[in-house]
C-alpha positions as CSV (number, residue, x, y, z in Angstrom):
1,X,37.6,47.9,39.1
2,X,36.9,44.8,41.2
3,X,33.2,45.8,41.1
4,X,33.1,46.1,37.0
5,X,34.9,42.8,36.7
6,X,31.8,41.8,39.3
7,X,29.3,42.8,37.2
8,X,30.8,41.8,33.7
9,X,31.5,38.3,35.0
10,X,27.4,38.0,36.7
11,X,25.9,35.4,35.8
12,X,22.4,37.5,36.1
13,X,24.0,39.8,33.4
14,X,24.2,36.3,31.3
15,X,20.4,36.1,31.3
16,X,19.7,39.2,30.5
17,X,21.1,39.4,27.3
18,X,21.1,35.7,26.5
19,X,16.9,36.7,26.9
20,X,17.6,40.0,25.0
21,X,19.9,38.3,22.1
22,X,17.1,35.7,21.9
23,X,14.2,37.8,21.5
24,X,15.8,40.3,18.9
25,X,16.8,36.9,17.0
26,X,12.9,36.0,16.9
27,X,12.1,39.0,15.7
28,X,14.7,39.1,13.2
29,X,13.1,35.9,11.9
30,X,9.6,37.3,12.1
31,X,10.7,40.4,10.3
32,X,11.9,40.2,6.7
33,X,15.7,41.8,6.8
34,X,17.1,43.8,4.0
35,X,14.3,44.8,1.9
36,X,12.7,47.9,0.5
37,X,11.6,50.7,2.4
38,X,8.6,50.7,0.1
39,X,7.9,46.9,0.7
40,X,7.8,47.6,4.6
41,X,5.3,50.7,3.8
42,X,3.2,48.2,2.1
43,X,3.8,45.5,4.7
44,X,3.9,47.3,7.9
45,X,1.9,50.7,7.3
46,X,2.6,53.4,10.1
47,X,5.4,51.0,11.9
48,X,7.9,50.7,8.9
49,X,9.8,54.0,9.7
50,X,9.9,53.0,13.1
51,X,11.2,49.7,12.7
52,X,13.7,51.4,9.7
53,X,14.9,53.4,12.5
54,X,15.4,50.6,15.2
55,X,17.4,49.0,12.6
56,X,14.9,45.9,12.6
57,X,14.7,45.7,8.9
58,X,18.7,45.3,9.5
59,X,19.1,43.7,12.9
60,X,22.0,41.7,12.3
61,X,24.2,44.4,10.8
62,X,22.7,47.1,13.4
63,X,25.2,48.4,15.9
64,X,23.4,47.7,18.9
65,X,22.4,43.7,18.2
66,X,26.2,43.3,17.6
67,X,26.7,45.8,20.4
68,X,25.0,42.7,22.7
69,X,27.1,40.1,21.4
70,X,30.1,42.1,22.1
71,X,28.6,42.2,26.0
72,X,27.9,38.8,26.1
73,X,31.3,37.7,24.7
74,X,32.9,40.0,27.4
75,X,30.6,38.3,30.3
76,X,31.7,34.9,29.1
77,X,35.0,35.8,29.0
78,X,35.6,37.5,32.8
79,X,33.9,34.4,33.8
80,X,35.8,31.5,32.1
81,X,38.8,33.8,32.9
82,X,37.8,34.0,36.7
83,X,37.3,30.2,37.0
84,X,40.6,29.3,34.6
85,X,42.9,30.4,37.8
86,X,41.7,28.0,40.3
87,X,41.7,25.0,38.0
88,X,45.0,25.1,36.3
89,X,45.8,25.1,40.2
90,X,44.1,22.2,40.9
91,X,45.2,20.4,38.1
92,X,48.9,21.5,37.5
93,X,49.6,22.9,41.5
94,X,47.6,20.2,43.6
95,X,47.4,20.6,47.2
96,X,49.0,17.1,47.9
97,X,49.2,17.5,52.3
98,X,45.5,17.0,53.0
99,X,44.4,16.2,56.4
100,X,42.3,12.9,57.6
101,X,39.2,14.4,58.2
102,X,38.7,15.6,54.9
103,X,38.8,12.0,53.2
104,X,36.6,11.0,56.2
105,X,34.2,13.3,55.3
106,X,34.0,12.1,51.9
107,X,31.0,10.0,50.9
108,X,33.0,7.5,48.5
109,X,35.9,6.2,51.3
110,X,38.1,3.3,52.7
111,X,40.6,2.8,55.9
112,X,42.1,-0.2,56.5
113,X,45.6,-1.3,57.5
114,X,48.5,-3.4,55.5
115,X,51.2,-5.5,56.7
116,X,53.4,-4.3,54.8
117,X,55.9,-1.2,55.5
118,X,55.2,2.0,53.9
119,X,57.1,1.6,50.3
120,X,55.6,-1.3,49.5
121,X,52.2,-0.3,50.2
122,X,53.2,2.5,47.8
123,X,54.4,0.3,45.0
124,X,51.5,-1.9,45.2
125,X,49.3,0.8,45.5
126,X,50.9,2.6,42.1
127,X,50.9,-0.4,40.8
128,X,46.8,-1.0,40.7
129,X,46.0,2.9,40.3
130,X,48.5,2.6,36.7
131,X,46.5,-0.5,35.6
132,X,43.8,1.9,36.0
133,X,45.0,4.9,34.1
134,X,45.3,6.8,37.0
135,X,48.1,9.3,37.0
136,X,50.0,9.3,40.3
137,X,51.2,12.5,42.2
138,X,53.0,12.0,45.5
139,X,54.6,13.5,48.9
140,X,56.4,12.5,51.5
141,X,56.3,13.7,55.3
142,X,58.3,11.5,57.4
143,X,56.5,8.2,57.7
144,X,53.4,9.3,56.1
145,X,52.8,9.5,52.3
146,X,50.5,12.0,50.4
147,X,48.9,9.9,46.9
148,X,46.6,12.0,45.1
149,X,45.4,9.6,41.7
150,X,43.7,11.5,38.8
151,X,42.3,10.8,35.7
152,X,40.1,12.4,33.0
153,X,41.4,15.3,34.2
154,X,40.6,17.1,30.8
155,X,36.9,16.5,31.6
156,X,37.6,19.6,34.1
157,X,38.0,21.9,31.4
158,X,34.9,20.8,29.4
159,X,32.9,23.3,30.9
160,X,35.4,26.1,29.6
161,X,35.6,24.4,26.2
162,X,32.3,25.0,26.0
163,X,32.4,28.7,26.6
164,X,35.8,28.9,24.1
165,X,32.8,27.3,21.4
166,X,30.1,30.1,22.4
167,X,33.0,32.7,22.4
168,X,34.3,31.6,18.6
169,X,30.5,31.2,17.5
170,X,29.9,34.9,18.4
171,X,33.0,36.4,17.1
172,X,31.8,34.5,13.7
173,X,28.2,36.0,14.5
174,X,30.0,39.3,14.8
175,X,32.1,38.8,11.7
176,X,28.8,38.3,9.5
177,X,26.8,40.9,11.2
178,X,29.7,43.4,10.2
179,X,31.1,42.2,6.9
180,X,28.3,39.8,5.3
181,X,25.9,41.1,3.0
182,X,22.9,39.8,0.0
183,X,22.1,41.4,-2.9
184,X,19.7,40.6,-5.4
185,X,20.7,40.0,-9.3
186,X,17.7,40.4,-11.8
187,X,19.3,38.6,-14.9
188,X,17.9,37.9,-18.1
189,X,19.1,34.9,-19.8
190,X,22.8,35.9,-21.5
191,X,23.1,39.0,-19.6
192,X,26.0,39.1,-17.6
193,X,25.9,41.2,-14.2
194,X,29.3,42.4,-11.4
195,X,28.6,40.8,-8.0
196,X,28.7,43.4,-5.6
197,X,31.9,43.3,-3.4
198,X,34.0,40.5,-5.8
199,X,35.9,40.9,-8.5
200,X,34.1,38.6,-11.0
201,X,31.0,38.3,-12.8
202,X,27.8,35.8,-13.7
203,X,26.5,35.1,-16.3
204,X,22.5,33.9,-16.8
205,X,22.7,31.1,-19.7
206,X,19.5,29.6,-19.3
207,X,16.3,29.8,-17.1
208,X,13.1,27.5,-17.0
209,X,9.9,27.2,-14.9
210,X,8.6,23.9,-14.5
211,X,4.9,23.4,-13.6
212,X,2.5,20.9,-12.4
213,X,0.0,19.7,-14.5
214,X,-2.5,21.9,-12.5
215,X,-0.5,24.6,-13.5
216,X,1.3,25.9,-10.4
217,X,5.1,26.2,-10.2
218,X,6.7,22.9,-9.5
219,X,10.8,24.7,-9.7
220,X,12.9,27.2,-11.2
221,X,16.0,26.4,-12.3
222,X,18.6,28.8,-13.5
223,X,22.3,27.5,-15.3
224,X,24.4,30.7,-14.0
225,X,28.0,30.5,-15.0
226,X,30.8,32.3,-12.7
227,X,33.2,34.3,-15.7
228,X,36.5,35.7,-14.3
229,X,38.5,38.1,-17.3
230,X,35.4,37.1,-19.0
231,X,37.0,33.1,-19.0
232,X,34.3,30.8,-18.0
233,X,35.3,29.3,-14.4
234,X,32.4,27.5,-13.2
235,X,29.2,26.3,-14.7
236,X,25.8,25.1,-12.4
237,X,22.4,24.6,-12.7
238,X,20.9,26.6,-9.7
239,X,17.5,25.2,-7.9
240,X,15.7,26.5,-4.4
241,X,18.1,25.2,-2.2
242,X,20.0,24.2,-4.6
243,X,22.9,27.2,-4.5
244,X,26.0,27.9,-6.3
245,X,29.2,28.1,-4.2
246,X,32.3,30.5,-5.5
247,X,35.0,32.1,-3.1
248,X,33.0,32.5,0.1
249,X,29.8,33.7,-2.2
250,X,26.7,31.7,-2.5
251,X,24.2,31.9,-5.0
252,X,20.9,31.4,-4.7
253,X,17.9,31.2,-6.8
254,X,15.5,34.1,-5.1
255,X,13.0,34.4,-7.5
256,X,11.7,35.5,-11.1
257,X,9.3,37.2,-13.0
258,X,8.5,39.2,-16.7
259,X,9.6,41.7,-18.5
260,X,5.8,43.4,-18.7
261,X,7.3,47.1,-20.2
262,X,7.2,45.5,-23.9
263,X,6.1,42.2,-24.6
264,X,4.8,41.0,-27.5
265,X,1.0,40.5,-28.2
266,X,-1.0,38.4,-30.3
267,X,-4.2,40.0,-31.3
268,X,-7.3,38.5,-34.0
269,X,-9.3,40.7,-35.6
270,X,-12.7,39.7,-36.6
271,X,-15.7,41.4,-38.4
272,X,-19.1,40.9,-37.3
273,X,-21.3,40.9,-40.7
274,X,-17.8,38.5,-42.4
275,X,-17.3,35.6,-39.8
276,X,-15.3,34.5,-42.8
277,X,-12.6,37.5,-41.8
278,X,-9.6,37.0,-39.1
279,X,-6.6,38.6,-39.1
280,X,-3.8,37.0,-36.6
281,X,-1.5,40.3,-35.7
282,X,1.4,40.1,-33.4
283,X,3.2,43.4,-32.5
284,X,4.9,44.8,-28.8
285,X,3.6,47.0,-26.9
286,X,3.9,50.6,-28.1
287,X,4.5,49.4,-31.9
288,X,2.3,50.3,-34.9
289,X,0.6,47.1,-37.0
290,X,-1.7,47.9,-40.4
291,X,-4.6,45.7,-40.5
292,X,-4.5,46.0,-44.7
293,X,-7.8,46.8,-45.3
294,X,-9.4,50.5,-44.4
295,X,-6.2,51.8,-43.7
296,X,-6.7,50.8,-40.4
297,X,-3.7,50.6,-37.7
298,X,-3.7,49.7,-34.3
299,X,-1.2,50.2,-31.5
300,X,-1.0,49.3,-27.9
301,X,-0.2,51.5,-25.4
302,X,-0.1,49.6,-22.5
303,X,-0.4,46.1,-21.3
304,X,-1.1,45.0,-17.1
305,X,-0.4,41.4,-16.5
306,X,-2.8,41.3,-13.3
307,X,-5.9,44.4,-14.3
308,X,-8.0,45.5,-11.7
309,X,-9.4,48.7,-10.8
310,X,-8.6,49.5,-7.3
311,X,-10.5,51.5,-4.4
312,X,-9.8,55.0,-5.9
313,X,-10.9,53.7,-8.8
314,X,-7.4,53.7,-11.0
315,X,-6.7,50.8,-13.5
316,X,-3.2,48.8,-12.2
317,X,-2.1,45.4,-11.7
318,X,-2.2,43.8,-8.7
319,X,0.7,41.5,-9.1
320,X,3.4,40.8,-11.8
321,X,1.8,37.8,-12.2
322,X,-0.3,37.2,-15.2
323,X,-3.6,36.5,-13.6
324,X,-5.4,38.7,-15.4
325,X,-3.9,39.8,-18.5
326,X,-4.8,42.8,-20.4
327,X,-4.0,45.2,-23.3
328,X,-4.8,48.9,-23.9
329,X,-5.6,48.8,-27.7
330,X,-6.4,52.2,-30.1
331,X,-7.1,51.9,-33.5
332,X,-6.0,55.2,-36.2
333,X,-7.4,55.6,-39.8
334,X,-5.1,58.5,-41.4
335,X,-3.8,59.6,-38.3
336,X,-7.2,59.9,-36.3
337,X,-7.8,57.7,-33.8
338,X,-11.3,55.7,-34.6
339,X,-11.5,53.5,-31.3
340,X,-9.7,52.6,-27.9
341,X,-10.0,50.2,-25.0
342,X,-9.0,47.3,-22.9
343,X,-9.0,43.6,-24.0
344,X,-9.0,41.2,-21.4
345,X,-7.3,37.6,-22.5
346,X,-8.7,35.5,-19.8
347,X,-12.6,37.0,-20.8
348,X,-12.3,38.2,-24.7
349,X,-16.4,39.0,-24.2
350,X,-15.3,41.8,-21.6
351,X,-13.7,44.0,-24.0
352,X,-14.4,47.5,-23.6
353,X,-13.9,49.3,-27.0
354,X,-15.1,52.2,-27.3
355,X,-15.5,54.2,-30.5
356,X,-17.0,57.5,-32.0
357,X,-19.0,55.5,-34.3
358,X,-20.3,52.1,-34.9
359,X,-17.4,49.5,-35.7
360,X,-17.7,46.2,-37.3
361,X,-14.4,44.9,-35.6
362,X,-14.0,42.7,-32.5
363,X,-10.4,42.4,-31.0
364,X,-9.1,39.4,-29.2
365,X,-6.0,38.8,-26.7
366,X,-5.1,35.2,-27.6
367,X,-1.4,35.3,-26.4
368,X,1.5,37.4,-24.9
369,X,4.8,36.6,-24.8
370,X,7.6,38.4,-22.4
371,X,10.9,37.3,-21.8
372,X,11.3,35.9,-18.1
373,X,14.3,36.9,-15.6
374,X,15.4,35.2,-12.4
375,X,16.4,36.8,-9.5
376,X,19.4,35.4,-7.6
377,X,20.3,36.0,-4.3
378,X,24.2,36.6,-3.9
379,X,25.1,36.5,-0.5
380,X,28.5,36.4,1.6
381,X,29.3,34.9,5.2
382,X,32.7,35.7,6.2
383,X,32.2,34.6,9.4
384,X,30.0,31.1,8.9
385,X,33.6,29.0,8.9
386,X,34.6,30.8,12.2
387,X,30.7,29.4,13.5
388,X,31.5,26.0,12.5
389,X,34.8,25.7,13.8
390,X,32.6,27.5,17.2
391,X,30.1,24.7,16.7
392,X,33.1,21.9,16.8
393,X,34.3,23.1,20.2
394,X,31.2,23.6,21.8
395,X,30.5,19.8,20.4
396,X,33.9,18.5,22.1
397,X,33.4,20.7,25.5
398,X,29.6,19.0,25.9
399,X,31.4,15.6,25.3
400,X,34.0,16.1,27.9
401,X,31.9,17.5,30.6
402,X,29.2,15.1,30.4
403,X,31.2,12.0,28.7
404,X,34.7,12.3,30.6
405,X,34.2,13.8,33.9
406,X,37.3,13.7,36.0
407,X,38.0,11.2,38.9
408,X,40.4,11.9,42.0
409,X,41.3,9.3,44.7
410,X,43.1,10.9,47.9
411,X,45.4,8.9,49.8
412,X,46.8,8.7,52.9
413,X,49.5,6.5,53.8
414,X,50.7,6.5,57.2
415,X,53.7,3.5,58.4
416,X,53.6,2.2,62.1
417,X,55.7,-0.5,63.8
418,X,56.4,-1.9,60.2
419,X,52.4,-1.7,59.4
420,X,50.9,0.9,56.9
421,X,47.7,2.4,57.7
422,X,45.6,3.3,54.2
423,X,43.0,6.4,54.5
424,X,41.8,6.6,51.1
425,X,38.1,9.0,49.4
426,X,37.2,9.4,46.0
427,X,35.8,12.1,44.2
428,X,33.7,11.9,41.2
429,X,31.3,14.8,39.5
430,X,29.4,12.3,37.4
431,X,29.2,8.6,36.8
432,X,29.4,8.4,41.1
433,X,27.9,5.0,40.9
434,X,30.5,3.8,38.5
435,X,33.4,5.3,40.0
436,X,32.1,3.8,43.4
437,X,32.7,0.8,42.0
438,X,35.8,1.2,40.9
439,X,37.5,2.6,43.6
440,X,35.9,-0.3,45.4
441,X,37.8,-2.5,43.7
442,X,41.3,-0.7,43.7
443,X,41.0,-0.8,47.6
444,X,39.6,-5.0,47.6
445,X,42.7,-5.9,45.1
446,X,45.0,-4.1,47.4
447,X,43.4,-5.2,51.0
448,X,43.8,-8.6,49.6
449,X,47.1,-8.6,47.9
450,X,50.0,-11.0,50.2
């Protein structure tokens, strides 16, 4: 038993797993949690089902990261635990009979003799330790008396203060790691979606995308309101960084995109030998348009916001996007098809139509419209209070061992032939200089009192 509380309370065992918990964090950071398995193909080849299995993709809900802060809470605690005992001695159960040649072989010392019988010497001594703030503990031997002056005494338990912050700020890491989650919401403006482990809902009322005049995306903002029995509770517009706050949940806004499956499509139609001719036709994808003359009607069947044709030579987008828009077009005249191909928005002269014989048309993508989503991130830390309130001790045990360290004077006062001889050393873990000083003038005032 003695040589398990040994190695729980090492301080080597400490560094390991402060090293351990440290480098798991970095990769935690490094490594994008939570996400699909397919992203991490995409991402990571070969290593994603390795690092699925290691629980990287997950670290801070995997069993064996929590496992470690379990460890290191239990190292912290042996050891606090093992160095409690001795100080609530010291400070509550002080050895008061302490011989001379231990305040002789303190650096910070004084030994002089008073004219004045013992009492006396104790009252005046009291008297300029209480101006002080010194708190006064005493015994008596026959015609010696045992002083031992303290104050800041709380400054010894800074150190442990310290380690109760660590201890609440794991127990809070602990709680998140176990019981916090994120999910994504894809919303489309009026839908209304259940967050995932709450017992209300949010609604999308409005999104917009602002850009700079160069055209890239300056912010997104999303007005999500948070509907309990379908009664409107809480209304906010929702930026990057910019998060909605409801009963522990925070909402955040994660992303967005288009709704690419059937958007709508603006197409002219233009004849060669009659530059007089233009019809303006707009129709989503997969819907059937006339053009009026020739009995023509054209459908489209398919619609890529980023087209390229990759290495295996297959036509897909490359990202949702619209970088490259472009529609799959066919054209029927009583129900035989008369024409098909791609038309490319950004480069209307690229169109690939082809036909079983010669056609007087030309097709043109001048717009698409698709209705937008935003993605929010709902997310839930149970345990980011209990961190804070961690944080606020750890804050308060770094102020009192650096900022109130505790200071002992040890006195002994021994009466001869109506004299008192004073054998008095100080003790200070910080601020020595200071203390110095003041224990300097303690022992002046009362060498020169009459």
């Amino acid at each position: 038993m003695k040589s398990l509380i040994k190695f729980f309370s090492s301080v080597k065992l400490a560094i390991v797993l402060l090293i351990i918990i440290t480098c798991a964090s970095i990769l935690g950071t490094l490594i994008p949690q939570q996400r699909s398995a397919a992203e991490y193909a995409v991402r990571y080849g070969q290593l994603a089902g390795l690092l699925i299995r290691l629980q990287f993709t997950n670290l801070y809900h995997s069993w064996w990261y929590n496992g470690l802060l379990f460890l290191f809470s239990l190292n912290i605690i042996i050891c606090t635990l093992n160095r409690l005992s001795p100080k609530f001695k010291r400070v509550f159960q002080p050895r008061l009979r302490f011989e001379t040649k231990n305040i002789n072989s303190l650096k910070i010392r004084e030994k002089f003799r008073k004219n004045w019988n013992l009492a006396r010497t104790r009252e005046e001594l009291g008297r300029e330790f209480s101006a002080r703030h010194y708190r006064l503990k005493e015994e008596k031997k026959e015609a010696r008396s045992f002083l031992l002056a303290r104050k800041k005494t709380l400054g010894l338990f800074g150190s442990d203060i310290v380690h109760l912050g660590l201890l609440i700020i794991l127990a809070g890491g602990i709680i998140s790691g176990l019981g916090g989650f994120k999910a994504d919401l894809t919303l489309f403006e009026g839908q209304v979606l259940p967050v995932p482990k709450a017992d209300f809902q949010v609604r999308l009322d409005k999104f917009e995308t602002e850009f700079y005049p160069d055209g890239r995306v300056r912010d997104w903002k999303s007005t999500l309101t948070v509907l309990e029995n379908e009664k409107p509770q809480l209304s906010k517009i929702v930026e990057v960084n910019h998060p909605l706050a409801y009963q522990g949940f925070a909402f955040y806004q994660s992303g967005y995109g288009w709704d690419w499956e059937s958007p709508s499509l603006e197409i002219w139609v233009k004849k060669r030998k009659d530059p007089s001719f233009l019809r303006k036709l707009e129709f989503k994808v997969g819907q059937r348009v006339s053009l009026g003359d020739d009995d023509i009607q054209l459908i489209a069947l398919h619609f890529l916001p980023d087209f390229i044709i990759n290495d295996k030579n297959e036509i897909t987008s490359r990202s949702n996007e619209p970088n490259n828009p472009a529609a799959f077009i066919e054209g029927w005249q009583d129900e035989q098809r008369i024409f098909s191909g791609w038309i490319f928005a950004k480069f209307p002269d690229f169109a690939r139509i082809h036909s079983e014989k010669e056609m007087d048309l030309t097709l043109e993508l001048r717009d698409f419209k698709s209705s937008q989503f935003s993605v929010i991130q709902a997310s839930k830390d149970p345990g980011v209070n209990i961190i804070w309130i961690g944080c606020g001790f750890l804050m308060l045990g770094l102020a009192l061992a650096f900022y109130w360290p505790i200071r002992e004077v040890k006195v002994i006062l021994e009466e001869s032939h109506g004299k008192t001889e004073v054998t008095a050393g100080g003790i200070a873990s910080k601020n020595r200089d200071a203390f110095q000083s003041e224990f300097e003038k303690i022992m002046t005032s009362l060498r020169r009192s009459k």
